[in-house]
ZATI-163200 format. One record per residue (C-alpha): residue in three letters; chain; x, y, z. Coordinates in pm, 1 decimal. Each point is the difference from the previous one (the first is absolute). Example, Ala and Ser with C-alpha at 12.3 -4.5 7.8 and 13.67 -1.06 7.14 Angstrom:
2
<type ALA | mol A | X 1230.0 | Y -450.0 | Z 780.0>
<type SER | mol A | X 137.0 | Y 344.0 | Z -66.0>
REM end
This chain:
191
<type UNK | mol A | X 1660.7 | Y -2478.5 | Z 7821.1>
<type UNK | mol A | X -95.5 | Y 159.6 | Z -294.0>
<type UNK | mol A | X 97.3 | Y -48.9 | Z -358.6>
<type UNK | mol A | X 119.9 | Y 369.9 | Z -38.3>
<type UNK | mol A | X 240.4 | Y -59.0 | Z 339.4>
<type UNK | mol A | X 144.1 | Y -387.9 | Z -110.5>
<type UNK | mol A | X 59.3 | Y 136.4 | Z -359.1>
<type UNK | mol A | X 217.1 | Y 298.4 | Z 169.4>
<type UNK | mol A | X 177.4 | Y -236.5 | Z 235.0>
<type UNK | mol A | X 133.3 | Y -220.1 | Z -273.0>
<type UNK | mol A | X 86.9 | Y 268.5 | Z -280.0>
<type UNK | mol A | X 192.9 | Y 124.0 | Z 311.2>
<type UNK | mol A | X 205.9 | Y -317.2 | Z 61.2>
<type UNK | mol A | X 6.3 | Y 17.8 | Z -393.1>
<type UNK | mol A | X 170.2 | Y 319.0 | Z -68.5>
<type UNK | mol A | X 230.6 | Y -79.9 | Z 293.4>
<type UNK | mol A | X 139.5 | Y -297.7 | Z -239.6>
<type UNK | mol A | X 378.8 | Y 43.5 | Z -50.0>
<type UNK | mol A | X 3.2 | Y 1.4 | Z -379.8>
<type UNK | mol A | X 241.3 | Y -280.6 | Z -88.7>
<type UNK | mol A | X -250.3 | Y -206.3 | Z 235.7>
<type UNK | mol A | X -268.6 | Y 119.6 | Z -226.3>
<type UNK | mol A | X 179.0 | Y -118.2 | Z -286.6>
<type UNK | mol A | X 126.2 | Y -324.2 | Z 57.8>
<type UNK | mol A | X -372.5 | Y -91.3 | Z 199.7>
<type UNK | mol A | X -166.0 | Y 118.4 | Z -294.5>
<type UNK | mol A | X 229.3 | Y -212.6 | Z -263.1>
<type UNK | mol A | X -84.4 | Y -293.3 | Z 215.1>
<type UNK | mol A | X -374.9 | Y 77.9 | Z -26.7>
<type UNK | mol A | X 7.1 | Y 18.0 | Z -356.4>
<type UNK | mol A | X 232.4 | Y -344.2 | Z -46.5>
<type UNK | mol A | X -254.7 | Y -186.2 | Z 184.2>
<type UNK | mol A | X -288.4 | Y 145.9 | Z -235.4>
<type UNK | mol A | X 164.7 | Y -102.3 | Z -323.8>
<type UNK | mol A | X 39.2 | Y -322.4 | Z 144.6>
<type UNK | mol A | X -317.2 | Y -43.6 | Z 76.8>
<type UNK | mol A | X -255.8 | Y -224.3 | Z -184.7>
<type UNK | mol A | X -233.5 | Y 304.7 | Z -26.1>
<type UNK | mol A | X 259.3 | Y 215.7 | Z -146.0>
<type UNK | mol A | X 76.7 | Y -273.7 | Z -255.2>
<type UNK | mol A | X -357.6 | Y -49.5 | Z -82.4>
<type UNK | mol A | X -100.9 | Y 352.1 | Z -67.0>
<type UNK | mol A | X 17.3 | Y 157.3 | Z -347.4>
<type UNK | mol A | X -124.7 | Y 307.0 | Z 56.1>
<type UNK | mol A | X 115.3 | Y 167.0 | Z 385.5>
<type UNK | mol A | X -191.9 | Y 271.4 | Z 148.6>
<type UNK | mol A | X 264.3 | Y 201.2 | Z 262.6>
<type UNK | mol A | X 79.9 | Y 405.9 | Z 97.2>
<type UNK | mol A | X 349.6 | Y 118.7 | Z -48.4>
<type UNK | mol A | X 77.5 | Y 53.6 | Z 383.7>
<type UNK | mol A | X 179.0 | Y 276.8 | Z 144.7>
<type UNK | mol A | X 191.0 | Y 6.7 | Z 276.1>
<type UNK | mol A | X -101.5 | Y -126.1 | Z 301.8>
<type UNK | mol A | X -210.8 | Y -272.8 | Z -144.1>
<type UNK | mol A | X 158.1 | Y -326.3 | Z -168.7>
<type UNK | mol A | X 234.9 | Y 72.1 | Z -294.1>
<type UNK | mol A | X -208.5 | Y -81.3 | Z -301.7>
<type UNK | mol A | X 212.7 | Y 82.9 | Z -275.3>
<type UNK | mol A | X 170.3 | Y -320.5 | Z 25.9>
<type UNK | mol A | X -263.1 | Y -220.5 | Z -4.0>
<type UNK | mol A | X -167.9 | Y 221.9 | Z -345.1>
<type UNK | mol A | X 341.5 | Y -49.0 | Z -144.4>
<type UNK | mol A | X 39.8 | Y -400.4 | Z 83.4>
<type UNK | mol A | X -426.8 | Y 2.8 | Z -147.1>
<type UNK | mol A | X 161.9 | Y 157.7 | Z -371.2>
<type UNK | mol A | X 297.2 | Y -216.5 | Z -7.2>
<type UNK | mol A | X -201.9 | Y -323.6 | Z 59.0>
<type UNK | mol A | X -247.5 | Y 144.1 | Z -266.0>
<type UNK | mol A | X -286.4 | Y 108.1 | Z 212.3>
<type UNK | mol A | X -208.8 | Y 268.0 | Z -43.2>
<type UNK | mol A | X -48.3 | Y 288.1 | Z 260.1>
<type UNK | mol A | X -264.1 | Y 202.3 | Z 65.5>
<type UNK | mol A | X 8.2 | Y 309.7 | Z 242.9>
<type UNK | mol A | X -357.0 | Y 213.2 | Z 108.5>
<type UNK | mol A | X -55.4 | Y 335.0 | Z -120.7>
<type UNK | mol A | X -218.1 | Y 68.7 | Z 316.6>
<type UNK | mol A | X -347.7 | Y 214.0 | Z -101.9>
<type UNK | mol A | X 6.7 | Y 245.1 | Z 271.1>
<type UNK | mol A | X -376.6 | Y 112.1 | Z -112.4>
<type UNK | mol A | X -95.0 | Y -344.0 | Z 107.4>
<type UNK | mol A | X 254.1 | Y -149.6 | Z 198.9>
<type UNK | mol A | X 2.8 | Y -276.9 | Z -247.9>
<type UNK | mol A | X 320.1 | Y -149.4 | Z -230.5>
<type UNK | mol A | X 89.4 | Y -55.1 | Z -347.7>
<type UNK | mol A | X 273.4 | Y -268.1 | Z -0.1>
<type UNK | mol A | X 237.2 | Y 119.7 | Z -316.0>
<type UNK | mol A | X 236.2 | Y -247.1 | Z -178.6>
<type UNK | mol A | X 371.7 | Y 177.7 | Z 8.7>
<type UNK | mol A | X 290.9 | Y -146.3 | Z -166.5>
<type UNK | mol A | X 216.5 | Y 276.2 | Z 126.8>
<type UNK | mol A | X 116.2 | Y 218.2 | Z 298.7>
<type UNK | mol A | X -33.9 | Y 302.7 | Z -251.6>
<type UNK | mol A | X -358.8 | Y -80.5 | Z -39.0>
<type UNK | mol A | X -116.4 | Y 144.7 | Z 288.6>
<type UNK | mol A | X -38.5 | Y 345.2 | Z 153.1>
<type UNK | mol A | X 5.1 | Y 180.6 | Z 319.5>
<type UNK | mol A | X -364.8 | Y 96.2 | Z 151.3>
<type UNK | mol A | X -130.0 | Y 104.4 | Z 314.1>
<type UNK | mol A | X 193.1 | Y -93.6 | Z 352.8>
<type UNK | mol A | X 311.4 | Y -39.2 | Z -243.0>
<type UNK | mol A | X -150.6 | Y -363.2 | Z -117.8>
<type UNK | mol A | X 130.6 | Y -149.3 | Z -313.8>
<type UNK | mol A | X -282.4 | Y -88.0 | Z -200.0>
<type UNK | mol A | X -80.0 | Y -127.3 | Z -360.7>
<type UNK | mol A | X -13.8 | Y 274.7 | Z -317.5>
<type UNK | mol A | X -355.8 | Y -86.9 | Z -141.0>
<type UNK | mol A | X 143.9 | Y 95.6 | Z -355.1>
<type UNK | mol A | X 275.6 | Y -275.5 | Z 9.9>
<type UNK | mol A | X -164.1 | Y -274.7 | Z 182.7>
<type UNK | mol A | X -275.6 | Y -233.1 | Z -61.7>
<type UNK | mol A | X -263.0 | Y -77.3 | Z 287.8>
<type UNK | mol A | X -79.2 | Y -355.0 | Z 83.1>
<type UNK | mol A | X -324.5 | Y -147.4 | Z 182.6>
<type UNK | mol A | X 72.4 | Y -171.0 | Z 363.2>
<type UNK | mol A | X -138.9 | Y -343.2 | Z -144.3>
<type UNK | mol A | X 360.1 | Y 13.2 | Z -196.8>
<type UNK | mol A | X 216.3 | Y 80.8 | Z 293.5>
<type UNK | mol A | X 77.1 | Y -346.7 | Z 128.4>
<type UNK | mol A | X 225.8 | Y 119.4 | Z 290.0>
<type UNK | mol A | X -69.8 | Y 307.7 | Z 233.6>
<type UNK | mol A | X 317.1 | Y 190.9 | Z 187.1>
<type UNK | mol A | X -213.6 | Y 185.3 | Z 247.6>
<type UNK | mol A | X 137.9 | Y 231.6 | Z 188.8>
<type UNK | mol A | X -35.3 | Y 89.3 | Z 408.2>
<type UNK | mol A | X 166.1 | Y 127.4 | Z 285.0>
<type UNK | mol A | X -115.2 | Y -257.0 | Z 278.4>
<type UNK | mol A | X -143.6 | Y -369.7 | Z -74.3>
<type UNK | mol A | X -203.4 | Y -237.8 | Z 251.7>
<type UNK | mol A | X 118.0 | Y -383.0 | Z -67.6>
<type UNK | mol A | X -352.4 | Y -13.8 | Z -115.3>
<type UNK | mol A | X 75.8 | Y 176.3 | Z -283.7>
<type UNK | mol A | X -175.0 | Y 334.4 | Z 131.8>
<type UNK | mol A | X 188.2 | Y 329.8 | Z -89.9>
<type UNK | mol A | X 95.8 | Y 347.9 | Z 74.4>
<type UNK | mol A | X 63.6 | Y 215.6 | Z -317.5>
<type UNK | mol A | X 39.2 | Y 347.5 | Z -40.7>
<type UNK | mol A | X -362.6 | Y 90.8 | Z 73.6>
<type UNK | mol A | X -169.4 | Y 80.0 | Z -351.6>
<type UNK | mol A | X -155.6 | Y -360.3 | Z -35.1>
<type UNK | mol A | X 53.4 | Y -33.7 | Z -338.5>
<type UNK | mol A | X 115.8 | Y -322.7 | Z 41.4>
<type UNK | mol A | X -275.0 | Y -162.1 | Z 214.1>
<type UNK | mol A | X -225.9 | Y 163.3 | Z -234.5>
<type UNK | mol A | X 225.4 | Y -156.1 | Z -317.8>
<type UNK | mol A | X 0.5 | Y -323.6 | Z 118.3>
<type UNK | mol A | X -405.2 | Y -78.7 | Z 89.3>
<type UNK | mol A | X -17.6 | Y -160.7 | Z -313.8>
<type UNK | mol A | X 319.7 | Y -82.5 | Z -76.3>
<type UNK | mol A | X 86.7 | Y -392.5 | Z -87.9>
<type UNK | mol A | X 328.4 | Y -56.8 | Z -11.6>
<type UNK | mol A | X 279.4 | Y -76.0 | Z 219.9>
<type UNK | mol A | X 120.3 | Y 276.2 | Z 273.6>
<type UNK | mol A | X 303.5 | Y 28.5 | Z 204.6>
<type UNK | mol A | X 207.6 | Y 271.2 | Z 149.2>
<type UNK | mol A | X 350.4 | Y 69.4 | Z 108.4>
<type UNK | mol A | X 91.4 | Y 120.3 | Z 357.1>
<type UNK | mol A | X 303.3 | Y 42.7 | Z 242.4>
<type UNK | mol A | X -60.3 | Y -206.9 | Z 311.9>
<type UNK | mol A | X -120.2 | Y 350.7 | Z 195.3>
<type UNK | mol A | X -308.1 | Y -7.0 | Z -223.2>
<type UNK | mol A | X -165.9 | Y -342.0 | Z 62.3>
<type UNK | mol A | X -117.1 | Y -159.3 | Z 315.2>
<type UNK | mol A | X -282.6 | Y 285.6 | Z 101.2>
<type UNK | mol A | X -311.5 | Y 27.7 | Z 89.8>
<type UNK | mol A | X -207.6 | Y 188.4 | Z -209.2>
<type UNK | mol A | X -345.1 | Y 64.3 | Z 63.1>
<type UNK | mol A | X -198.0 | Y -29.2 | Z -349.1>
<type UNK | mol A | X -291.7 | Y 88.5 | Z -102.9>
<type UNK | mol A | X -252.7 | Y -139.2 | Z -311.9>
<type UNK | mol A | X 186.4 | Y 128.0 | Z -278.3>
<type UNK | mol A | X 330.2 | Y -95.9 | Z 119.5>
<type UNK | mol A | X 135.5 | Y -270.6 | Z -252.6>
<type UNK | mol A | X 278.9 | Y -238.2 | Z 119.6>
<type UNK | mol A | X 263.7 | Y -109.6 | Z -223.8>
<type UNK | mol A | X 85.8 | Y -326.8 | Z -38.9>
<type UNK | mol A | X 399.6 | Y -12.8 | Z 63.2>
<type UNK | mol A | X 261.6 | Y 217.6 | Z 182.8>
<type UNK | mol A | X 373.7 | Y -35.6 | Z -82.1>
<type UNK | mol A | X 239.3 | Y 73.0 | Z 217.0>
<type UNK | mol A | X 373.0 | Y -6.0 | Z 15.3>
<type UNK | mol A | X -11.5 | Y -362.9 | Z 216.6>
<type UNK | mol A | X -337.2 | Y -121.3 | Z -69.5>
<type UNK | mol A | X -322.2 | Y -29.5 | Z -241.6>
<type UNK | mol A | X -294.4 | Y 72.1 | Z 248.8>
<type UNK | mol A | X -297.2 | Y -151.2 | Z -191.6>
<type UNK | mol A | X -291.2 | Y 151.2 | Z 152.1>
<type UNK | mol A | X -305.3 | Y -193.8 | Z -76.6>
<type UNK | mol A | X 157.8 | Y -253.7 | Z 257.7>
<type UNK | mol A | X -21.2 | Y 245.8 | Z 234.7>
<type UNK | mol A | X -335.3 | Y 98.3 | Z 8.0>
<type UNK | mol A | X -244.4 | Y -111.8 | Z 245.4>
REM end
């Protein structure tokens, strides 16, 4: 199967999600993440405000502030399909771009180098235990994180994780998935 067909299967299953399901899954997610030793760790949190059908994020930025971490959402470089992680303090800090996307205003945020971000949110849409993902198809990610050092996780409804994904060379695998019942750690996983 190919990537294009298993990430339309699961976004299907996705927006199919009775929304008070989607809530209450996604709260779950999100406790399990603060409690987490690599949520307590981190200082500075790389993550994406989600939109809807992909884990509630707003939560887990909000529970980062209050616990006096700093967040960081990409500004994605179209030109390059690179990122520029921004530090926001704010909701109102950010503006709507292409694909209706809520990113970082450049004039009110400050970047910050990878090397700073101690904890990476990334995103996907369907996860191998192995840590092997499905995003959205513009690679930014796999290209973000070739040289990134930190620690990587990413949140997921149990629909999402379990696949087979065939991956190629560039792929990068993260290194946990949390779910609402479990913490896959995927480097136990791999063969």
């Amino acid at each position: 199967m190919t990537k294009k067909l298993i990430r339309n299967q699961v976004l299907d299953i996705l927006n199919s999600m009775d929304r008070t399901e989607y809530k209450n899954m996604s709260r779950a997610i999100v406790d399990r993440v603060v409690a987490s030793d690599e949520f307590r760790r981190a200082d500075t949190i790389g993550i994406t405000l989600s939109r809807f059908p992909e884990v509630d994020t707003r939560p887990l930025i909000e529970a980062a502030w209050q616990a006096g971490k700093r967040i960081a959402l990409p500004k994605c470089l179209r030109a390059t399909r690179g990122m520029d992680f921004r530090i926001i303090t704010a909701y109102n800090h950010l503006e709507t771009v292409y694909m209706d996307l809520l990113e970082p205003i450049i004039e009110e945020t400050v970047s910050v180098e990878k090397d700073v971000i101690d904890l990476q949110i990334v995103p996907g849409v369907v996860f191998s235990n192995e840590g092997y993902r499905i995003g959205f198809g513009g690679g930014y990610y796999d290209r973000y994180l070739t040289d990134y050092q930190g620690e990587t996780l990413s949140l997921a409804f149990p629909c999402q994780t379990g696949h087979v994904i065939p991956n190629e060379d560039h792929d990068m695998p993260i290194n946990k998935i949390f779910t609402v019942e479990q913490v896959i750690s995927c480097q136990e996983n791999e063969e």
